[in-house]
N, C-alpha and C positions, 0 to 999 in steps of 0.2 A: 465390455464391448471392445474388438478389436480395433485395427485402428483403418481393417481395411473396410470391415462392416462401418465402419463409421462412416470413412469418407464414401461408400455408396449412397448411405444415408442422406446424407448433403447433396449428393447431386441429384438426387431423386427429387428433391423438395429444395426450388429454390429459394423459399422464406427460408427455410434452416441456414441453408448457404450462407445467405446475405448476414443472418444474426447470427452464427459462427464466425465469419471475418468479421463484424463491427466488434464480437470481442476482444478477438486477437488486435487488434486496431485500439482496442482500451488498455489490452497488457502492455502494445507496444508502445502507447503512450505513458502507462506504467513506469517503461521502465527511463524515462527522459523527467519525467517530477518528483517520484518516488524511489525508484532503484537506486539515484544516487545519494540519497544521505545515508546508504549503507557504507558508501565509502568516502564521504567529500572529505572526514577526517584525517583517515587515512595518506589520502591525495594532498590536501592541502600544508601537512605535515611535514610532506617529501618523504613518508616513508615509503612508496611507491608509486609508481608512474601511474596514471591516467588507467593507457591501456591492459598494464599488468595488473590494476586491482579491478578492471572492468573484469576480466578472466576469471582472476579469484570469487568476485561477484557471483560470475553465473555458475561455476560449479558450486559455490554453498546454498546458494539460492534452492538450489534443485537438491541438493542435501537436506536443506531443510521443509520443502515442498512435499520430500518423496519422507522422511524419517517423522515429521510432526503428523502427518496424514496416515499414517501406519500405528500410529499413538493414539491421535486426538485427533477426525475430521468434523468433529461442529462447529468447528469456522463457518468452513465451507457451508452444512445443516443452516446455522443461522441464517446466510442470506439468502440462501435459497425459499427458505419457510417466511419470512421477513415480511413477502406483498405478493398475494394473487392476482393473477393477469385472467381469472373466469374461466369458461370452461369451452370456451371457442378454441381451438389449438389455432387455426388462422389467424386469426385475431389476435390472440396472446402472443404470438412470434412475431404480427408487426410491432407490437406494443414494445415489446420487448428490445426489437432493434432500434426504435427511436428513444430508446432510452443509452441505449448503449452510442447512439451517435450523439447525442447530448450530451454525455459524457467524456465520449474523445473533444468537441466541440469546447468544452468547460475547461479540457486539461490543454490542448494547443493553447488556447488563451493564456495560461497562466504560465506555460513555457517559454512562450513568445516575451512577457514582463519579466521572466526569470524567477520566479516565484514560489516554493516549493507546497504549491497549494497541496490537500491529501487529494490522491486517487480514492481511497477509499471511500472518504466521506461523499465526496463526487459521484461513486459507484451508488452509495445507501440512497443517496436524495434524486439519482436519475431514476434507479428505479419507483423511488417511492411516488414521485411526480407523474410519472407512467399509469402506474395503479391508479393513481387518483383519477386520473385521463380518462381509462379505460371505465372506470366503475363511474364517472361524476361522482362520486363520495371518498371519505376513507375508511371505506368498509374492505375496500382491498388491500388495506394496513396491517399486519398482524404487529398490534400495540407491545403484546408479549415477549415479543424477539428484537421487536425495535428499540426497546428500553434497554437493553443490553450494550447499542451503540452509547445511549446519555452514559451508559454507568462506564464506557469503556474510557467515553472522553476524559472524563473526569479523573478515572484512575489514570490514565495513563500521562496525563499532564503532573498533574499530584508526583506519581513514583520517579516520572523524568527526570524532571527539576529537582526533588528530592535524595533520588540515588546518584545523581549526575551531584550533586554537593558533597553527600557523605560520603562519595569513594572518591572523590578529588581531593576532599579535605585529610581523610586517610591514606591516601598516597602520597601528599607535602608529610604529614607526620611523619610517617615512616623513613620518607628518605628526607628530612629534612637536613640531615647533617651529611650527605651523603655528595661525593665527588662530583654536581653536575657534568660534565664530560663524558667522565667513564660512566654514566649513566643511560647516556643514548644508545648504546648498543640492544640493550636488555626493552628500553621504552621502543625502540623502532621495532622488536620483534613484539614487543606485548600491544602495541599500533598495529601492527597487521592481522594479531590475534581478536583484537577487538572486531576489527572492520570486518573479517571472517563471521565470524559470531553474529552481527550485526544482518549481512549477508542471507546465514542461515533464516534468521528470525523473520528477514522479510519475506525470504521462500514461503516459509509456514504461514505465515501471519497472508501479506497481498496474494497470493500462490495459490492458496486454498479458495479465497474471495472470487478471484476469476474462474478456477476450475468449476467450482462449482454454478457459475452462472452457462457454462459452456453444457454440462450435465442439466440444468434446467429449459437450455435451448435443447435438447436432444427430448429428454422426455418432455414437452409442454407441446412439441413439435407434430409426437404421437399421440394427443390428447391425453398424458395418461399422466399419473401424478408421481413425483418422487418418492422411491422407497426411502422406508423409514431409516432403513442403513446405508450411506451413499458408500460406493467401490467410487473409486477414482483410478484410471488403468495409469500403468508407469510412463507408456507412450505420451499421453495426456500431460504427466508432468517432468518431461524434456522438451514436450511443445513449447509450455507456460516457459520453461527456465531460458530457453534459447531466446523465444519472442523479448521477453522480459531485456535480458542483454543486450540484443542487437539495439534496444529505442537505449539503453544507455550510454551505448557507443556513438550512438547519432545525435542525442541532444544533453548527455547529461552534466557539461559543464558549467554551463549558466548555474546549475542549483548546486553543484559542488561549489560555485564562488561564493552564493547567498547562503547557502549553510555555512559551510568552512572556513569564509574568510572573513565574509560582511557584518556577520553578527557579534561574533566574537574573534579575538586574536588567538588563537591555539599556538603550544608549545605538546611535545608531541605525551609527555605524562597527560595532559589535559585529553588531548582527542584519545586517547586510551582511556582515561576514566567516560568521557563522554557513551563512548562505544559498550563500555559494559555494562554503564549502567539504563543504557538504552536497550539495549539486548536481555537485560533482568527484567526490564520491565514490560515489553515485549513476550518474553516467556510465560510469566505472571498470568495476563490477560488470554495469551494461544489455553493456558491449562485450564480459565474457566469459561473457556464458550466464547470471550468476548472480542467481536471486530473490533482491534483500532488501527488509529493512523502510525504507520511506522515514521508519519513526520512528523508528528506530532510526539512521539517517544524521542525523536534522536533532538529536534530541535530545542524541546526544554530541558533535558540534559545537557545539550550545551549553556544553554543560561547557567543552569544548578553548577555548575563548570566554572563558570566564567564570576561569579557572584561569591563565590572561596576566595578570592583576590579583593574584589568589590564590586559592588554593584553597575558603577559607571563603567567599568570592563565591560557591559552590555552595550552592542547598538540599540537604544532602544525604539533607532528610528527603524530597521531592520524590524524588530521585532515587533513593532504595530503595525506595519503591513502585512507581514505574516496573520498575525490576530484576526486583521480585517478579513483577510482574504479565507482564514476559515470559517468565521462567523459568516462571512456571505456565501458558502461556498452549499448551504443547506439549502435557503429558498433560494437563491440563485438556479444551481443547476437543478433544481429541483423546478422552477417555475420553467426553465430549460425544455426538461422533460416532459410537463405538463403538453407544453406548446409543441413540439417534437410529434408526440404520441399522437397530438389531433390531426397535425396536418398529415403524416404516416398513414391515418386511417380515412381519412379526405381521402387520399392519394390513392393505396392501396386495396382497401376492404372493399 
């Protein structure tokens, strides 16, 4: 689809409208809780300004959006396939938008405490909560795709915390006899190499999550159902990469402080190991289908980081409201959505 047949489309139908901007309205909170632990390493290191890795941000972002969806789009397939909204296209597109304001609704919140709750999982529980709305049961759950998310949590905490250790630990080895000084030159560019990387991964990984909810507003819109092979057009992902950047230029310091400074003290080898072994694990999960949180990948790499020195190197006051706030962040914005979706259809239908 073009992007002029598109925007006809939207004006034609202004339920689509309305749930085409509440997405864009999700990306662009995307990109103030999530966007920035692609680079608060980075930043917080001093190997680059704020505004100069916000830059680097959105072009890998869109590198990664546009180059992992030309490879592997069952990101995207997953959520979309994940909860049926019925076979009302009216109905399914209001449902749809009061999930997706539930979700902005859940992420202002946790921007406003500074918090680097996940978008994603915010995304998986507003929809899921909706479905439920919509059907009163969870027969509009598809169990099959949704297990996908438990197996992603899991791994992607596991390989963080894990590869965030073993390449910190192998990088003190290697340079342990090595000139700290004339060292920072080589760790400031393997710091920017990471945070790049990192970048990419969140394109692919959050980038794909949104597009594809944007494609299931267009076709649910038309009563009709997604094809089995989703096209996601390129216009589509410079929309995602711009929106994405602009919410990190607007809110994403608060969560560059709580990632990069608050939890752990970084020295700039550390936010380099953090970064790649964030971005491994990241890649890992894009190659089998599986949605995770890209905050959830960078912030326990910083732990596995910070736990090569010692343990107590951990805030771990930091790090139990992180905990809370993603364990709550399922029936939370998920009962969000629930309540959202009713009054939507009170209002609307």
């Amino acid at each position: 689809m073009g992007i002029i047949a598109f925007w006809n489309q939207m004006t034609a139908n202004p339920l689509l409208f309305i749930a085409v901007v509440m997405t864009l309205g999700v990306i662009l909170v995307n990109g103030w809780t999530d966007a920035p632990n692609a680079i608060a390493t980075c930043v917080v290191t001093r190997c680059m300004s704020a505004r100069a890795a916000i830059l680097m941000a959105a072009v890998f972002k869109f590198l990664g959006v546009f180059v992992m969806t030309l490879l592997n789009a069952t990101v995207a397939e997953t959520i979309t396939k994940m909860v049926d909204f019925g076979d009302d296209p009216d109905k399914a597109i209001i449902a749809l938008s009061a999930a997706l304001f539930a979700i902005v609704l859940w992420a202002v919140l946790a921007w406003v405490f500074g918090i680097p709750t996940s978008e994603s999982h915010a995304l998986i529980a507003g929809l899921t909560g909706s479905a439920i709305a919509i059907h009163g049961s969870f027969s509009g759950v598809n169990g099959g795709e949704w297990v996908k998310v438990l197996y992603g949590i899991g791994i992607s905490v596991v390989l963080g915390f894990g590869l965030g250790w073993l390449t910190c630990k192998l990088v003190t080895l290697l340079f342990y006899h090595a000139n700290r000084p004339k060292t920072e030159p080589f760790f400031r560019g393997a710091q920017i190499a990471g945070a790049a990387s990192m970048a990419f991964m969140h394109g692919a990984q959050d980038g794909q999550k949104f597009m594809g909810v944007i494609l299931l507003c267009v076709y649910m819109s038309k009563g009709e159902a997604l094809p089995s092979d989703i096209h996601i057009p390129i216009w589509l992902m410079i929309v995602c990469s711009v929106v994405m950047a602009a919410g990190t230029a607007m809110g994403g310091k608060k969560i560059i402080k709580s990632v990069g400074m608050d939890m752990v003290k970084l020295e700039k080898y550390q936010g380099f190991s953090a970064d790649i072994a964030a971005a491994a694990s990241l890649m890992f999960c894009s190659v089998f289908s599986l949605p995770v949180s890209t905050t959830h990948a960078k912030t326990t790499s910083i732990m596995g980081v910070g736990a090569v020195k010692r343990l107590s190197a951990i805030n771990f006051g930091v790090v139990k409201e992180m905990v809370f706030t993603w364990i709550l962040t399922f029936p939370g914005c998920g009962l969000v959505g629930f309540l959202m979706t009713k009054l939507f259809m009170w209002i609307f239908a």
